[in-house]
LOMINU-935277 format. One record per atom (N, C-alpha, C): residue number from 0; residue in one letter; atom name; x negated, z, y. Coordinates in pm, 1 decimal, decimal comma. Layout:
+-----+---------+-------+----------+----------+----------+
: num : residuo : atomo :        u :        w :        v :
+-----+---------+-------+----------+----------+----------+
: NUM :       A :    CA :        X :        Z :        Y :
...
+-----+---------+-------+----------+----------+----------+
This chain:
+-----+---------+-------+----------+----------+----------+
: num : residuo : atomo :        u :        w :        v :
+-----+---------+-------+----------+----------+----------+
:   0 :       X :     N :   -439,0 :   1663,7 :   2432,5 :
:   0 :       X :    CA :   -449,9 :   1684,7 :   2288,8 :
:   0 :       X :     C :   -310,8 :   1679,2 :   2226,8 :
:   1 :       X :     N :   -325,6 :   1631,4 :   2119,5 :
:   1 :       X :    CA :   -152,8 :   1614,0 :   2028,0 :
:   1 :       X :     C :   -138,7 :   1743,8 :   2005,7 :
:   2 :       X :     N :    -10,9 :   1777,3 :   1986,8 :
:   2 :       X :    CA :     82,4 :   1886,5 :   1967,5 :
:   2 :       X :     C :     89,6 :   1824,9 :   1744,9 :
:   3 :       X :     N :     19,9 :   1917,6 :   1674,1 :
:   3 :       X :    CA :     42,0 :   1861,3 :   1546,2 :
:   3 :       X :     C :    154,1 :   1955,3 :   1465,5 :
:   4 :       X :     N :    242,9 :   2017,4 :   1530,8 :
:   4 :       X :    CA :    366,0 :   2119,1 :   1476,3 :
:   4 :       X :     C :    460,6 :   1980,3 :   1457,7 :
:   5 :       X :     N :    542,5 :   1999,5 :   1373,0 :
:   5 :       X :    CA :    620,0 :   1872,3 :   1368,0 :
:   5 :       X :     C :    776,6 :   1966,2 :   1344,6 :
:   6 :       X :     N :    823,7 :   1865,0 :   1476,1 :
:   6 :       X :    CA :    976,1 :   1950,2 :   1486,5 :
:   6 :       X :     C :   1076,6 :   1872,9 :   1403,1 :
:   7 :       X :     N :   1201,4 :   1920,1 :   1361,9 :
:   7 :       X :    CA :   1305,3 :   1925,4 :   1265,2 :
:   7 :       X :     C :   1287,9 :   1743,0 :   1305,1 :
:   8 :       X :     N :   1276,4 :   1684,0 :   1393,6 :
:   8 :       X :    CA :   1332,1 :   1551,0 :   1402,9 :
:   8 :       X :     C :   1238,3 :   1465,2 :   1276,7 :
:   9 :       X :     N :   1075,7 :   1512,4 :   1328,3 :
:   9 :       X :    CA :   1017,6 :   1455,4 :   1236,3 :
:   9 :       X :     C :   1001,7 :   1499,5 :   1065,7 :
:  10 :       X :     N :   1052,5 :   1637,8 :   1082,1 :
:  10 :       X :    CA :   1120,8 :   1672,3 :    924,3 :
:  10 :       X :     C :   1172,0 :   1600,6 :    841,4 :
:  11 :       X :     N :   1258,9 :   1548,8 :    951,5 :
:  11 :       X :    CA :   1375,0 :   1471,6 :    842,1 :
:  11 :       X :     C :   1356,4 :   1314,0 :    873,7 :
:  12 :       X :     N :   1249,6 :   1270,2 :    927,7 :
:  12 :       X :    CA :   1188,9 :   1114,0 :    910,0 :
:  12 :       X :     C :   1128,0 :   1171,2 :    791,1 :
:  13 :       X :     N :   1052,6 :   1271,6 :    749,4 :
:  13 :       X :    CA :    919,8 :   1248,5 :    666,1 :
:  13 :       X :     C :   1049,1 :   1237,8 :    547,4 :
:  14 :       X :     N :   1161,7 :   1305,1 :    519,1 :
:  14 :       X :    CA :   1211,9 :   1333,8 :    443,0 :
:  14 :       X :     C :   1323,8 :   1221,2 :    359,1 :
:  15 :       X :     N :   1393,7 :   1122,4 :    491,1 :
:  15 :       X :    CA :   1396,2 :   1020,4 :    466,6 :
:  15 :       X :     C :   1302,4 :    916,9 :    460,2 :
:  16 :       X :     N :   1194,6 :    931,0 :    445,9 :
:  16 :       X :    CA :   1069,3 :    859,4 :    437,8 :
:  16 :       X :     C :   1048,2 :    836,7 :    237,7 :
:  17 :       X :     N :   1018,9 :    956,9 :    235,7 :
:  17 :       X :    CA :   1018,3 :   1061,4 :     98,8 :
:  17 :       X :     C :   1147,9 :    992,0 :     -5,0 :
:  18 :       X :     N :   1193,2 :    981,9 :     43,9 :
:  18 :       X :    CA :   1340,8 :    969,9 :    -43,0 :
:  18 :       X :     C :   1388,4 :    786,8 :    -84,2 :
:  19 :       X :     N :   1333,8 :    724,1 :     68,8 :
:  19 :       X :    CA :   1330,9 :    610,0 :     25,9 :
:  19 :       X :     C :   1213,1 :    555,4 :    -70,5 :
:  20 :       X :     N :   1115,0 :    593,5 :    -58,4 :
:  20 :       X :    CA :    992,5 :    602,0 :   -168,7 :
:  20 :       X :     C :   1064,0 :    626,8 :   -267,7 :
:  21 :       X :     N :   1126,1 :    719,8 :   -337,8 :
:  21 :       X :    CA :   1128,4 :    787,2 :   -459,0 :
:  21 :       X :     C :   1265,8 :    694,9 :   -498,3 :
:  22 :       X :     N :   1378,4 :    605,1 :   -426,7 :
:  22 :       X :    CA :   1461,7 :    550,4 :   -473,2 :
:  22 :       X :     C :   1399,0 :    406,4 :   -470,3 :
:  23 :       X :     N :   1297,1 :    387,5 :   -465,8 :
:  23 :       X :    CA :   1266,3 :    202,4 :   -466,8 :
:  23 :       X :     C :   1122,9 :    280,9 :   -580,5 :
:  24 :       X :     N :   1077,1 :    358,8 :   -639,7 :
:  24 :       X :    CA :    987,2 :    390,8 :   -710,3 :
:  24 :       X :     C :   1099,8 :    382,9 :   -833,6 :
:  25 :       X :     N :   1225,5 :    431,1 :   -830,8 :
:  25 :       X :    CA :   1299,6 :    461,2 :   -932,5 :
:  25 :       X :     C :   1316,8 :    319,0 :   -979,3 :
:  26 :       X :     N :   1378,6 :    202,7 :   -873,1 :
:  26 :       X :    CA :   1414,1 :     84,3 :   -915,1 :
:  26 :       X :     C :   1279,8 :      3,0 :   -975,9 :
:  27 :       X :     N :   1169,9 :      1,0 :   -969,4 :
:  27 :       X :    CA :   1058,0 :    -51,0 :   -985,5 :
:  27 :       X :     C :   1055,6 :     -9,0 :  -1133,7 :
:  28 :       X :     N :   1061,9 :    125,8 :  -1158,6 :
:  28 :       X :    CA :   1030,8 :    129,9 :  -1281,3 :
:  28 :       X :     C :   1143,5 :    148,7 :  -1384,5 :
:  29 :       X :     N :   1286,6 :    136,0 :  -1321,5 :
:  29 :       X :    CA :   1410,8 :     51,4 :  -1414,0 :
:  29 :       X :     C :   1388,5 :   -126,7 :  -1461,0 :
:  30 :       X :     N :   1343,6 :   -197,0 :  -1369,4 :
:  30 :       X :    CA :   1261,1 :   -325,8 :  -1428,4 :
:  30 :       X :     C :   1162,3 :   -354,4 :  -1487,2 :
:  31 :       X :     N :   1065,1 :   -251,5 :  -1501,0 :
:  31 :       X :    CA :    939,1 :   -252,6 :  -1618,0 :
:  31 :       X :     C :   1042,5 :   -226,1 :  -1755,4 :
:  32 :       X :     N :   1101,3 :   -110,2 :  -1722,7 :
:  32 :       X :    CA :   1148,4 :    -79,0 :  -1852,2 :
:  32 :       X :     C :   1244,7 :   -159,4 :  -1952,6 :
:  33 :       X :     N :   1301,7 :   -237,0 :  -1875,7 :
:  33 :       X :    CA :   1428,9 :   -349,7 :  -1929,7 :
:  33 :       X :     C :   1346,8 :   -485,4 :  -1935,5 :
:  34 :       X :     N :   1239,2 :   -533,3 :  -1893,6 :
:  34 :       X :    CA :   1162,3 :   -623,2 :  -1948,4 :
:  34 :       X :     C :   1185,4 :   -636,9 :  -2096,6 :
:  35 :       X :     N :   1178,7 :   -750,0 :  -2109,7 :
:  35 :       X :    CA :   1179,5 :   -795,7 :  -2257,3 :
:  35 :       X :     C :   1046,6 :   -797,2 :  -2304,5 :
:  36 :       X :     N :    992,8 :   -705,7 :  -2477,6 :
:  36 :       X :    CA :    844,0 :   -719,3 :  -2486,5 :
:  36 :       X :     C :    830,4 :   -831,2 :  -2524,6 :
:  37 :       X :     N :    684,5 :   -886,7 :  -2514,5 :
:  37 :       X :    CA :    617,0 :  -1030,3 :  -2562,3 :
:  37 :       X :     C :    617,4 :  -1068,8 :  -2721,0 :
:  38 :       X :     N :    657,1 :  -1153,3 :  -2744,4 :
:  38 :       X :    CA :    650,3 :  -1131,8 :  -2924,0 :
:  38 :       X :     C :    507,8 :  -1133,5 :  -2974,2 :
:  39 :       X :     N :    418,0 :  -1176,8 :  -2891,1 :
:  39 :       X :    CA :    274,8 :  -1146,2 :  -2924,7 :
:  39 :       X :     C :    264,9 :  -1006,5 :  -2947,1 :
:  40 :       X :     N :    306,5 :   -941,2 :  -2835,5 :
:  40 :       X :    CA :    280,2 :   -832,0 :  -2880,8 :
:  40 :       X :     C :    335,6 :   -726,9 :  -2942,6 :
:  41 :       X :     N :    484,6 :   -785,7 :  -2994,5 :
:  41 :       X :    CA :    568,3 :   -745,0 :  -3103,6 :
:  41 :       X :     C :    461,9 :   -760,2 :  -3239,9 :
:  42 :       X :     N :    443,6 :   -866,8 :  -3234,3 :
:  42 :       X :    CA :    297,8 :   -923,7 :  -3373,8 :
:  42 :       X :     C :    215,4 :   -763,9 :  -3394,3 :
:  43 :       X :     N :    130,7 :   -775,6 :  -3277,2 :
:  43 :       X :    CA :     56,1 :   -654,4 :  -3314,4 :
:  43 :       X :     C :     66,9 :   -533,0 :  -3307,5 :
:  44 :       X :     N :    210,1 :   -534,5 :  -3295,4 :
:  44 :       X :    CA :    272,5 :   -417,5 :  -3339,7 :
:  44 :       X :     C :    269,4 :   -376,8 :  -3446,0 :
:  45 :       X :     N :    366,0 :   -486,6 :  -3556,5 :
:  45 :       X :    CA :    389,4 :   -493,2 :  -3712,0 :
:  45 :       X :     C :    298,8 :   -493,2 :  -3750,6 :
:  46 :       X :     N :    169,0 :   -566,4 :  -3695,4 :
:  46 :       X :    CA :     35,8 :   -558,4 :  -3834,4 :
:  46 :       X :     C :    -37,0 :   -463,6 :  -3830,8 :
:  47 :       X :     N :    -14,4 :   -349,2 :  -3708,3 :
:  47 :       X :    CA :    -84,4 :   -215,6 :  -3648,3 :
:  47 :       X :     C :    -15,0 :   -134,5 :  -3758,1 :
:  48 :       X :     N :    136,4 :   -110,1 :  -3774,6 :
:  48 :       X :    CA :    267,5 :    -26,9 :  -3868,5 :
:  48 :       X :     C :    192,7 :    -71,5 :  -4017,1 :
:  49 :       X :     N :    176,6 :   -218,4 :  -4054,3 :
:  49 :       X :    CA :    122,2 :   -190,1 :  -4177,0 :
:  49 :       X :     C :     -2,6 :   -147,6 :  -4276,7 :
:  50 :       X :     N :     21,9 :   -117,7 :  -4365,3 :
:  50 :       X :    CA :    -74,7 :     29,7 :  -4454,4 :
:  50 :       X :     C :   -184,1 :    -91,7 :  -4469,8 :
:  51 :       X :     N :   -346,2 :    -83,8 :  -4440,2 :
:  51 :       X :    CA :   -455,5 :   -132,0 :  -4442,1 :
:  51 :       X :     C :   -450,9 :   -238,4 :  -4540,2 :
:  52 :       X :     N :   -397,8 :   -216,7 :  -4639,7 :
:  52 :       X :    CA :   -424,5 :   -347,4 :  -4750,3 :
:  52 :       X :     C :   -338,1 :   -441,2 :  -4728,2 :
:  53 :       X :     N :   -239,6 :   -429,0 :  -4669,4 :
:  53 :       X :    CA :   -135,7 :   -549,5 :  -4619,4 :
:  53 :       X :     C :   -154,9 :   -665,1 :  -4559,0 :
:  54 :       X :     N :   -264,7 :   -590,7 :  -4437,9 :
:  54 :       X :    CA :   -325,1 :   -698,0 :  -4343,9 :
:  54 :       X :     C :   -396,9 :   -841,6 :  -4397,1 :
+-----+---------+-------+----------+----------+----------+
């Protein structure tokens, strides 16, 4: 039967495990954010901002 106590070695895999996740999660969502928006959907932006009779 497995032994499921997990000693300091596998601590610090889970932990560098953990950490590389959370620094390639960080970079993933530094490139969504610096995307340039679509001017389509710049469009329905402005005609969303203007007051009902404008449209």
């Amino acid at each position: 039967m497995e032994d499921h106590r997990k000693g300091p070695a596998a601590l610090d895999e889970a932990r560098l495990r953990q950490q590389a996740i959370g620094v390639k999660l960080r970079q993933m969502f530094d490139e969504v954010v610096n995307e340039p928006v679509p001017d389509e959907f710049l469009d329905i932006l402005r005609k969303a901002d203007k007051p009902a009779g404008d449209r």
